[in-house]
C-alpha positions as protocol buffer text, in pm:
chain_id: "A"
residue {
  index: 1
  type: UNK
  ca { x: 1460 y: 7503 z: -625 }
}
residue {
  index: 2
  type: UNK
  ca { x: 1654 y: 7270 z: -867 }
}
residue {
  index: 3
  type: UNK
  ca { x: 1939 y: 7138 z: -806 }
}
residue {
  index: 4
  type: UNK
  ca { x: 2231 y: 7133 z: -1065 }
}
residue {
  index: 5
  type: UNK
  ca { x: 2431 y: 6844 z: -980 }
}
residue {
  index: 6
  type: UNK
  ca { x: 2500 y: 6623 z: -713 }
}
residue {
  index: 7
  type: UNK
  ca { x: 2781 y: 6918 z: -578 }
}
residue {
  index: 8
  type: UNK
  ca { x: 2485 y: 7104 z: -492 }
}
residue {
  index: 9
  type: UNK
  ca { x: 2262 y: 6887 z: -259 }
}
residue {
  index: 10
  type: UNK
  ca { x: 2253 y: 7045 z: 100 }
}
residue {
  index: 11
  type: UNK
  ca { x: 2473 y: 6863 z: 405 }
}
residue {
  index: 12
  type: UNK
  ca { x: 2317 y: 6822 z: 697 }
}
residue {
  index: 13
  type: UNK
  ca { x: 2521 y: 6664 z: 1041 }
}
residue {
  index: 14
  type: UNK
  ca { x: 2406 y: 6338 z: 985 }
}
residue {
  index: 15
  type: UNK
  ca { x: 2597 y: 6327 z: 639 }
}
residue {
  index: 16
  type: UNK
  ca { x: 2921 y: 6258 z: 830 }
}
residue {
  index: 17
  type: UNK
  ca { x: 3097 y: 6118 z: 484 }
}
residue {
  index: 18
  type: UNK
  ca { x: 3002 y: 6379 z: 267 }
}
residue {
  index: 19
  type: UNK
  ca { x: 3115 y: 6651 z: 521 }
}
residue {
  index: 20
  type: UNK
  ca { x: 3473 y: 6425 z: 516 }
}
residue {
  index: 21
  type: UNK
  ca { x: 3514 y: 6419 z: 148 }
}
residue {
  index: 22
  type: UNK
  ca { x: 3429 y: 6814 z: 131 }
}
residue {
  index: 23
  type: UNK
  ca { x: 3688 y: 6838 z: 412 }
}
residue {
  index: 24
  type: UNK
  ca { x: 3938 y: 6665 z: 175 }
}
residue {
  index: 25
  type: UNK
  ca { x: 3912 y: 6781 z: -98 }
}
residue {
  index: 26
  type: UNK
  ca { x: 3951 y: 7150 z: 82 }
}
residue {
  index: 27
  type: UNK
  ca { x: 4247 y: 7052 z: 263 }
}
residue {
  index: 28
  type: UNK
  ca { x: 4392 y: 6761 z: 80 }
}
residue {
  index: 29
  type: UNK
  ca { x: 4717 y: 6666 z: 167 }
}
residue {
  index: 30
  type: UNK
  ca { x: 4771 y: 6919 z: 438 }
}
residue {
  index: 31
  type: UNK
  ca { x: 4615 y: 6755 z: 684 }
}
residue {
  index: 32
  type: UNK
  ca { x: 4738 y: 6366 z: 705 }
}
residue {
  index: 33
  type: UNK
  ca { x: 4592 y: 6096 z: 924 }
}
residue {
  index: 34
  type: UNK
  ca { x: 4749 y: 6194 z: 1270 }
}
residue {
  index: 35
  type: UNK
  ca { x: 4725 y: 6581 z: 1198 }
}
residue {
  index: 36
  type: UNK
  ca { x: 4329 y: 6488 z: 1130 }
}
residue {
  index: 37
  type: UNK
  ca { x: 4305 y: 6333 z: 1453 }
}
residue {
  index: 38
  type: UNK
  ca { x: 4509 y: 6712 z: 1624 }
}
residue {
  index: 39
  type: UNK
  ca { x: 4250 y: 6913 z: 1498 }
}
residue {
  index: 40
  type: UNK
  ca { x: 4056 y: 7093 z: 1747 }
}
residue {
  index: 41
  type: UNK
  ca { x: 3711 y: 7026 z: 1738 }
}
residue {
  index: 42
  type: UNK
  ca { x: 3658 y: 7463 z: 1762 }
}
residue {
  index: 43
  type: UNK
  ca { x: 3819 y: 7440 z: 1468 }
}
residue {
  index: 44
  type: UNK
  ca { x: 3654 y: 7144 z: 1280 }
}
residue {
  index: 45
  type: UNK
  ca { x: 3318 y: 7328 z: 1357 }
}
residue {
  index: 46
  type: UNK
  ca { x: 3434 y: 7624 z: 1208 }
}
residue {
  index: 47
  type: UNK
  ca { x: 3535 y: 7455 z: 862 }
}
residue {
  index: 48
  type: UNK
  ca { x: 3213 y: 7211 z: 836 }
}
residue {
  index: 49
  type: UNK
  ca { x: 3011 y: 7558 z: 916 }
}
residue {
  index: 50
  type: UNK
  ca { x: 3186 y: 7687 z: 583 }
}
residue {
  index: 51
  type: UNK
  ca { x: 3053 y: 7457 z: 369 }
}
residue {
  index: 52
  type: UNK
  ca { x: 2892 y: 7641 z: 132 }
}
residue {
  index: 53
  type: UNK
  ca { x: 2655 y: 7347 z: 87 }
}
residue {
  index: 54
  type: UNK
  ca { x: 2663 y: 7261 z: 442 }
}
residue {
  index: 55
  type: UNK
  ca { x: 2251 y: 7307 z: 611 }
}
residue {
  index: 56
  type: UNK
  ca { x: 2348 y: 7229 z: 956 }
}
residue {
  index: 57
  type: UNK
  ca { x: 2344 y: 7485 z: 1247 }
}
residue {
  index: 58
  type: UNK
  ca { x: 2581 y: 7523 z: 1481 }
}
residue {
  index: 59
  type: UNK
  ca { x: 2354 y: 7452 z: 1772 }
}
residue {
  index: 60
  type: UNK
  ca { x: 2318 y: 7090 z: 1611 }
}
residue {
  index: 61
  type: UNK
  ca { x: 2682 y: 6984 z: 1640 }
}
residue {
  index: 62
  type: UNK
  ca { x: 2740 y: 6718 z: 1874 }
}
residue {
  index: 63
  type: UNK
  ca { x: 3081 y: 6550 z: 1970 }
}
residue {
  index: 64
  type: UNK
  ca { x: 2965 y: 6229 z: 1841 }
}
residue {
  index: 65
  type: UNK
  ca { x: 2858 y: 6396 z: 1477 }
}
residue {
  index: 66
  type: UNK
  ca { x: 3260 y: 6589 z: 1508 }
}
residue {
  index: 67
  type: UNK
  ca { x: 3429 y: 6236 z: 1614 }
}
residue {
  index: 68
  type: UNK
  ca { x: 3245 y: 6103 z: 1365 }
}
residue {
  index: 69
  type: UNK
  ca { x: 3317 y: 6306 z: 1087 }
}
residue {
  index: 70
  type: UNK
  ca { x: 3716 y: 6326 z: 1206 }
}
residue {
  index: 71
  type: UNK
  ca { x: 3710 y: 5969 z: 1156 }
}
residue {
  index: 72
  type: UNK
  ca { x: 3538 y: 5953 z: 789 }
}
residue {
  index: 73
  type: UNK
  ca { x: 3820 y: 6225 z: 692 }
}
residue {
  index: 74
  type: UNK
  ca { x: 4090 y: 5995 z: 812 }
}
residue {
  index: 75
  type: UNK
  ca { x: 3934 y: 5689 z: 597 }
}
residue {
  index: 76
  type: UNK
  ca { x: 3901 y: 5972 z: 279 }
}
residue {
  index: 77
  type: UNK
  ca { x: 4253 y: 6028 z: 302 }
}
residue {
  index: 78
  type: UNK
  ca { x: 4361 y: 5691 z: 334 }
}
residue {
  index: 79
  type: UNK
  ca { x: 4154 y: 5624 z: 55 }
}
residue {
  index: 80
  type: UNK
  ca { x: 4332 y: 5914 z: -170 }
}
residue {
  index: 81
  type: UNK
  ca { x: 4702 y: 5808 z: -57 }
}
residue {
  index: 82
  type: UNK
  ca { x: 4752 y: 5456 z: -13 }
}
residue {
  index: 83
  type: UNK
  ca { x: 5083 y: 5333 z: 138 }
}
C-alpha cells in the first residue's frame, strides 16, 4: 500500500518523538510542561493507542517507551513555546 505523505507512515513504540509531536499537536497548549509530567500513564496509553497512524499494541507498551515518550512531549512543547 502507498503511502501519501509522510502524515501517513505507521508509529510503532520505538518512535517515541513522533508519538510526542502527534501528542502535541492534539493537545497543544493544554497540556504544559508540568501538566505533561501529571498525566497518568492509563491515560497516556489510551491517547498514543488513538493514533490513527499509531501500529503499536497495547501489549507492547512498556514504562520505559511511556517515560520516554512523556519526556519527548515535554521537549515538543518547549520547542513550540519558548520562554
Amino acid at each position: 500500500m502507498p503511502f501519501k505523505d509522510i502524515e501517513d507512515l505507521p508509529i510503532y513504540w520505538k518512535d517515541h518523538e513522533d508519538i510526542a509531536m502527534k501528542l502535541y499537536e492534539r493537545f497543544g497548549a493544554e497540556f504544559d510542561e508540568s501538566k505533561i509530567y501529571r498525566i497518568r500513564f492509563t491515560d497516556l496509553l489510551e491517547w498514543i493507542l488513538e493514533i490513527p497512524t499509531f501500529e503499536g499494541k497495547r501489549e507492547e507498551s512498556t514504562e520505559g517507551h511511556l517515560e520516554q515518550i512523556q519526556a519527548r512531549w515535554v521537549y515538543e512543547w518547549r520547542d513550540n513555546n519558548p520562554s
